[in-house]
C-alpha positions in Angstrom: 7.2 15.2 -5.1 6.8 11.5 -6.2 6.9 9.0 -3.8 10.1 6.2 -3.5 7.6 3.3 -3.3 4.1 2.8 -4.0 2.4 0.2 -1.4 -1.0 -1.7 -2.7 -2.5 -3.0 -0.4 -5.7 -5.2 -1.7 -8.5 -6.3 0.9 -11.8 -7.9 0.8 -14.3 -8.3 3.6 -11.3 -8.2 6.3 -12.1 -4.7 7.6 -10.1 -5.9 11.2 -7.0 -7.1 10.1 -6.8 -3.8 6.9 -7.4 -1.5 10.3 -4.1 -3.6 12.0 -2.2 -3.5 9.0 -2.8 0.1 8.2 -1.4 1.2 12.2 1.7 -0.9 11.7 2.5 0.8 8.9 2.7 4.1 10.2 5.9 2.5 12.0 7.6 2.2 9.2 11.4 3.9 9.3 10.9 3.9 5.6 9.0 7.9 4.9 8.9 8.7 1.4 6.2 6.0 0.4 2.3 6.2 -0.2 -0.4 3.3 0.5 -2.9 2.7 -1.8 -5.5 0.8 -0.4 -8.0 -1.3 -2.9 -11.2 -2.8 -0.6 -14.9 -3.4 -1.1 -14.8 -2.2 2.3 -14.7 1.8 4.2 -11.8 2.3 6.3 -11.8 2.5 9.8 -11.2 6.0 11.9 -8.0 4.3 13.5 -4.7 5.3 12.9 -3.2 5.0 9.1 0.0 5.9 7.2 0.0 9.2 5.1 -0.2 9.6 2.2 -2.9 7.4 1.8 -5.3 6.8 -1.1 -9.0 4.5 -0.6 -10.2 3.2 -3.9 -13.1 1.1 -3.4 -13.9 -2.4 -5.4 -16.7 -3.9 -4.9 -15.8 -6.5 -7.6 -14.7 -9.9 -6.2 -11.2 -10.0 -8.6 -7.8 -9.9 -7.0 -6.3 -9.0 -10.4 -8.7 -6.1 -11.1 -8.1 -4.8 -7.8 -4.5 -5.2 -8.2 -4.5 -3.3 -11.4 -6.5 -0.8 -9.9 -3.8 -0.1 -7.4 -1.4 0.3 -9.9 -3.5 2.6 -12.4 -2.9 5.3 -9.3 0.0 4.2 -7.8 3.2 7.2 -8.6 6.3 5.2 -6.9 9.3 4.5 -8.4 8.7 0.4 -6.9 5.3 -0.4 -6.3 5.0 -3.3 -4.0 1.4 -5.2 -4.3 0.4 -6.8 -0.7 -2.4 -8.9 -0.3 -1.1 -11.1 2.6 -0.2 -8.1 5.1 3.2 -7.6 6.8 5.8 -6.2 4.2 8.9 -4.5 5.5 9.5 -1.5 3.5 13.0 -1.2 5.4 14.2 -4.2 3.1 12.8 -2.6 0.1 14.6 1.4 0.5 17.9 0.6 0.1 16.7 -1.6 -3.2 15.3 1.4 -4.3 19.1 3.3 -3.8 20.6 0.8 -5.4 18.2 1.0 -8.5 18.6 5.0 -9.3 22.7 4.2 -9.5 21.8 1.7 -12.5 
């Protein structure tokens, strides 16, 4: 079953604040999304949202690590964050309204 929304989330060299990000987000009241997580660095062993997918990029390129995200990503709304903190409650009911177009 394909997932609602597709989160990207694209770090480089911020292994602390990716581990922070990635425990929030298993708080989410939104369920049916996936993270895909696009860093030159391994994750940590704390808690993290499931499903998750690691791709690494070692290549210094926002863009290319964007598009990376995206190659895998299988939502119906893919949401690219590179800034940390998205509230995927505002985006589900988006995603509600969209199917009824």
């Amino acid at each position: 079953d394909k997932p609602a929304i597709s989160l990207i989330v694209v770090s480089r060299d911020r292994a602390d604040a990716l581990a922070i990000h990635l425990s929030c987000l298993r708080l989410q009241t939104v369920v049916n999304f996936e993270t895909i997580v696009v860093s030159n660095l391994p994750l940590s062993d704390g808690p993290k949202p499931s499903p998750l997918i690691h791709i690494d990029c070692q290549e210094a390129n926002i863009s290319l690590a964007r598009n990376i995200g995206l190659q895998v990503a299988q939502g119906e709304i893919v949401l690219v964050n590179d800034r940390y903190g998205v509230r995927l409650t505002r985006v589900a009911p988006a995603s509600e309204r969209m199917k009824n177009l």
